[in-house]
C-alpha positions, 0 to 999 in steps of 0.5 A, spaced: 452 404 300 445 402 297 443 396 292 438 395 289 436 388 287 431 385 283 428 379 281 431 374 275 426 375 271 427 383 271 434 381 268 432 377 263 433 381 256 426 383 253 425 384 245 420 390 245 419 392 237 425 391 233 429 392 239 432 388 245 433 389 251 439 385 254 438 389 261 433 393 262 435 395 270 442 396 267 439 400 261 436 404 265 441 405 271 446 408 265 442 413 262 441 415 269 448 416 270 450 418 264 450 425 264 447 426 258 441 429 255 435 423 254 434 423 247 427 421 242 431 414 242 432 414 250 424 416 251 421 411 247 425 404 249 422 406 256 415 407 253 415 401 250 418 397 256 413 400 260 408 398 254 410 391 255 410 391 262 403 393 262 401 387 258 406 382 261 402 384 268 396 386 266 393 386 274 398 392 276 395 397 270 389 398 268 390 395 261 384 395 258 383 403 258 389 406 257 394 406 252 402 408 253 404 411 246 412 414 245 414 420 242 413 418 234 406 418 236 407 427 238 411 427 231 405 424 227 400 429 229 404 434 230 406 433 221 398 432 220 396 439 224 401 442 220 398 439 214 391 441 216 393 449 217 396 449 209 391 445 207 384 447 210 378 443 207 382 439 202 387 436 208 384 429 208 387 424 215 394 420 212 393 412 212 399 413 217 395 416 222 389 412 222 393 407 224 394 409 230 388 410 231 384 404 230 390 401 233 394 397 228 401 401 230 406 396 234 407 401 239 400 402 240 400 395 242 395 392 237 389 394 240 383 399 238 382 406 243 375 404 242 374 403 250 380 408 252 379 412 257 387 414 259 392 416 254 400 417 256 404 420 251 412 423 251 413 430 249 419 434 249 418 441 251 423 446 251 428 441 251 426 437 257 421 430 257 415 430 260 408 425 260 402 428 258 396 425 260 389 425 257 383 423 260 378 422 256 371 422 260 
C-alpha cells in the first residue's frame, strides 16, 4: 500500500477566488478517482490553487514573469475573435478583455503582463484538457 503524506499546512482550507477549498489533497485525490470526465469547474480550481501556490511560494515559481490563467480566459478570447471576424474594422476590444490584460481580473492575480515572458492556459480540446504554454520572447 502506498500513502501519501503531506505537511499540515497542505491541509488546511484555502480560499481561492470566491471559492474555498477545505482540502486541497482531498479535493484532488477524489477527482482522480472519480471517474468522471473534468469539467471547466474542475480545470480552474486547480488553475487558481496553482495560482495561489505560486504567490504563497514565490522561490519555487518564477512569479514575476509569468502568468497562470483558467480556462474563463480562452472563452474571453475565443467571444472576442468571434466578434472581430463579424465585425472587421468597426470591432473594438471589450472593457472585459482589457481587464485581463492590464491585469485587473482576479484570476490574473492582480498584476500587469507588462514584464511576462510565460503564460499557461487550460484549454479543452476535443474533450480533453490540455496546458497551453506561451512563450513570449
Amino acid at each position: 500500500m502506498f500513502v501519501l503524506t503531506f505537511p499540515c499546512s497542505f491541509r488546511v482550507s484555502h480560499t481561492i477566488g470566491n471559492r474555498t477549498v477545505s482540502d486541497p489533497y482531498k479535493w484532488f485525490h477524489d477527482i482522480t478517482i472519480s471517474g468522471a470526465w473534468l469539467i471547466d469547474d474542475h480545470i480552474d480550481l486547480a488553475m487558481d490553487l496553482l495560482q495561489d501556490r505560486a504567490q504563497r511560494h514565490p522561490k519555487s515559481f518564477d512569479v514575476h514573469r509569468r502568468v497562470i490563467l483558467n480556462t474563463e480566459f480562452l472563452r474571453v478570447v475565443t467571444i472576442e475573435y468571434q466578434s472581430l471576424q463579424l465585425m472587421g474594422n468597426e470591432y473594438t476590444v471589450s472593457e472585459y478583455m482589457l481587464e485581463w490584460v492590464i491585469g485587473m481580473s482576479p484570476s490574473v492575480g492582480g498584476k500587469s503582463w507588462e514584464d511576462c515572458t510565460l503564460m499557461y492556459i487550460a484549454a479543452c480540446i476535443d474533450k480533453h484538457y490540455v496546458t497551453l504554454e506561451i512563450v513570449f520572447c
